[in-house]
C-alpha positions in Angstrom: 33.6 12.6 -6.0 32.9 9.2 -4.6 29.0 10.2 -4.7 29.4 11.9 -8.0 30.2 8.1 -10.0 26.8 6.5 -8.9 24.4 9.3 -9.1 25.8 10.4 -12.6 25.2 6.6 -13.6 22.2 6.1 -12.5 20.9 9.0 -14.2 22.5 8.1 -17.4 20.7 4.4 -17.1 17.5 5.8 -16.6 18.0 8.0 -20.0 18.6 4.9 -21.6 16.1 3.5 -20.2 13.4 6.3 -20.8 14.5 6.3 -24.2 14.9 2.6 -25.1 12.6 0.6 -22.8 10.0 2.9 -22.0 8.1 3.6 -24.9 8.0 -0.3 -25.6 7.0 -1.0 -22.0 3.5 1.4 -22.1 0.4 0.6 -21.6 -2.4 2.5 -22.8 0.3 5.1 -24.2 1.1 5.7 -20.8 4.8 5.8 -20.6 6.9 5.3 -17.2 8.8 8.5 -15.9 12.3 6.5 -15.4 14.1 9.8 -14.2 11.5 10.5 -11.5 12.1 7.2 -10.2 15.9 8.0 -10.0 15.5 11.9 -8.7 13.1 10.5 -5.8 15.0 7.4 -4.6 18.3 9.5 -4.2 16.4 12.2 -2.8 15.4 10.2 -0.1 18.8 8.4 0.7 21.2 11.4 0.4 18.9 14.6 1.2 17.4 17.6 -0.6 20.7 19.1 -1.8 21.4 16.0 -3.6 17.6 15.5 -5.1 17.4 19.1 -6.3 20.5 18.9 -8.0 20.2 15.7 -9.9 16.2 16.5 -10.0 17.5 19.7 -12.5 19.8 17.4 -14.3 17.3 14.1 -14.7 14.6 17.1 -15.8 16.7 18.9 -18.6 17.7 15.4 -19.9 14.1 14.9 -19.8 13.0 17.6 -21.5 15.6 17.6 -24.3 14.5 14.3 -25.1 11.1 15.2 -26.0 9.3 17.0 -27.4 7.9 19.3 -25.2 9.3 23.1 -24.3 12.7 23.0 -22.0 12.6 24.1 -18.4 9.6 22.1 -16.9 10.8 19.2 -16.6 13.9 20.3 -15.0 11.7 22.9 -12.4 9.2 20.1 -11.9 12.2 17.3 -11.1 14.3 20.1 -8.7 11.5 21.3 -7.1 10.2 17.0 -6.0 13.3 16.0 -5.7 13.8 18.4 -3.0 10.9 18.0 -1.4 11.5 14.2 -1.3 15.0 15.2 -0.1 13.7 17.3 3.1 12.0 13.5 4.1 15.1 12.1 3.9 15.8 11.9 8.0 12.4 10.5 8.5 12.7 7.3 6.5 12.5 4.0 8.4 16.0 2.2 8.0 14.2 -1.3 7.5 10.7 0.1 5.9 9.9 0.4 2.4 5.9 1.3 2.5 7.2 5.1 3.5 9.6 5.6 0.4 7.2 3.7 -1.6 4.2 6.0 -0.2 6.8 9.5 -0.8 7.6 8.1 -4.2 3.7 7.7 -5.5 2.6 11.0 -4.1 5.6 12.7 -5.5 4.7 11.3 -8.9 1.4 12.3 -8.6 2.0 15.8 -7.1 5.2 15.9 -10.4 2.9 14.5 -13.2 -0.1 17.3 -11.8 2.5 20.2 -11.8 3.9 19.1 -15.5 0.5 18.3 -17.1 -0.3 22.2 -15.8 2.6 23.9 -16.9 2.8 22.0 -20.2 -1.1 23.3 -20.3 -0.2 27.3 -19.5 2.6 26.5 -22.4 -0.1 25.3 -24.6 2.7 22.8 -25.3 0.2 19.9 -24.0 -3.5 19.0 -24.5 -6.4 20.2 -22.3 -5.4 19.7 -18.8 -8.6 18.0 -17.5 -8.0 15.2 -20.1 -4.6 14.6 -19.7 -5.8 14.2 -15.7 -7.7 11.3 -16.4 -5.5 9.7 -19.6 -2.3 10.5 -18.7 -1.5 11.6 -15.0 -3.5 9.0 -13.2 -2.4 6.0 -15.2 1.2 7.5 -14.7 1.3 7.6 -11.2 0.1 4.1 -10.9 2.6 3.3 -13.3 5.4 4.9 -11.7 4.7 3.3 -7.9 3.9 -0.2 -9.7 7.4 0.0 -11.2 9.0 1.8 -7.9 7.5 -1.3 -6.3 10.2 -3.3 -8.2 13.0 -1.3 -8.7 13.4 1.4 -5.2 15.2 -1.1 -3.1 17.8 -2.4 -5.9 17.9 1.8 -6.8 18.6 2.4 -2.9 20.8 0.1 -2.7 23.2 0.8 -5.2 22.9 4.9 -4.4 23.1 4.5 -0.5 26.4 5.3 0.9 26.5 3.1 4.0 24.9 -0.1 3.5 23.4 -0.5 6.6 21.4 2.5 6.5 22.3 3.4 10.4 22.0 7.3 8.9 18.5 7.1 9.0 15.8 8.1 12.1 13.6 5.7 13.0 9.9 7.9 13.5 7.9 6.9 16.7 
């Protein structure tokens, strides 16, 4: 229950935030993905159970915010933030170029995988364009603003605050 508390509120900030301050914060009509942000950093301090899980929950929120069909965004969010939860052992305790590395190829590899399946729906555009309009400029997006916000985000979702959970690699 104790975990429950901050993970529930964190994704309920980064609704607000996707709905609120996002669309006023993009550039080039490329709008930040606030609950990816969330789904990886926990995935990465409590493990894959815990990314999958709120993964599902950050991506139905997602999708039944928008306008798109629901169930990719929720697959798409599971599915990274359980993959970023199997590299939660292997984070440095004192690093942050690792998660920061884990959280901009997991945007790219999410934004790739929800640009195609939006594209099979023929809920989205053409894919090759939304590649180079959309999915790129994301990304960059998303590890520009992980940049600023995964050690506040860690912080507040990390159980012990020294971190001595974590392996050092080498």
């Amino acid at each position: 229950m104790r975990r429950t508390l901050p993970t529930a509120a964190a994704i309920l900030v980064a609704m607000v935030l996707q709905v609120a301050i996002a669309p006023h914060i993009a550039i080039g009509g490329v709008v930040p993905n606030m609950f990816l942000l969330v789904v990886v950093t926990l995935a990465l301090v409590e493990g894959p159970a815990a990314g999958a899980t709120s993964g599902f929950v950050a991506g139905l929120l997602f999708d039944l915010l928008g306008t798109a069909p629901v169930g990719p965004g929720a697959l798409v969010l599971a599915v990274a933030g359980f993959i970023a939860g199997a590299l939660h052992a292997h984070m440095f305790a004192e690093g942050w170029r690792l998660p920061l590395s884990v959280l901009f190829i997991t945007s790219l590899a999410t934004e790739i995988a929800y640009g195609f399946m939006l594209s099979v729906l023929s809920a989205g555009g053409p894919f090759w364009d939304a590649l180079t309009h959309v999915i790129l400029p994301g990304t960059v997006y998303n590890a520009v603003l992980a940049f600023l916000v995964y050690p506040w985000l860690a912080r507040f979702l990390r159980r012990d605050p020294q971190m001595t959970t974590f392996h050092r690699l080498g």
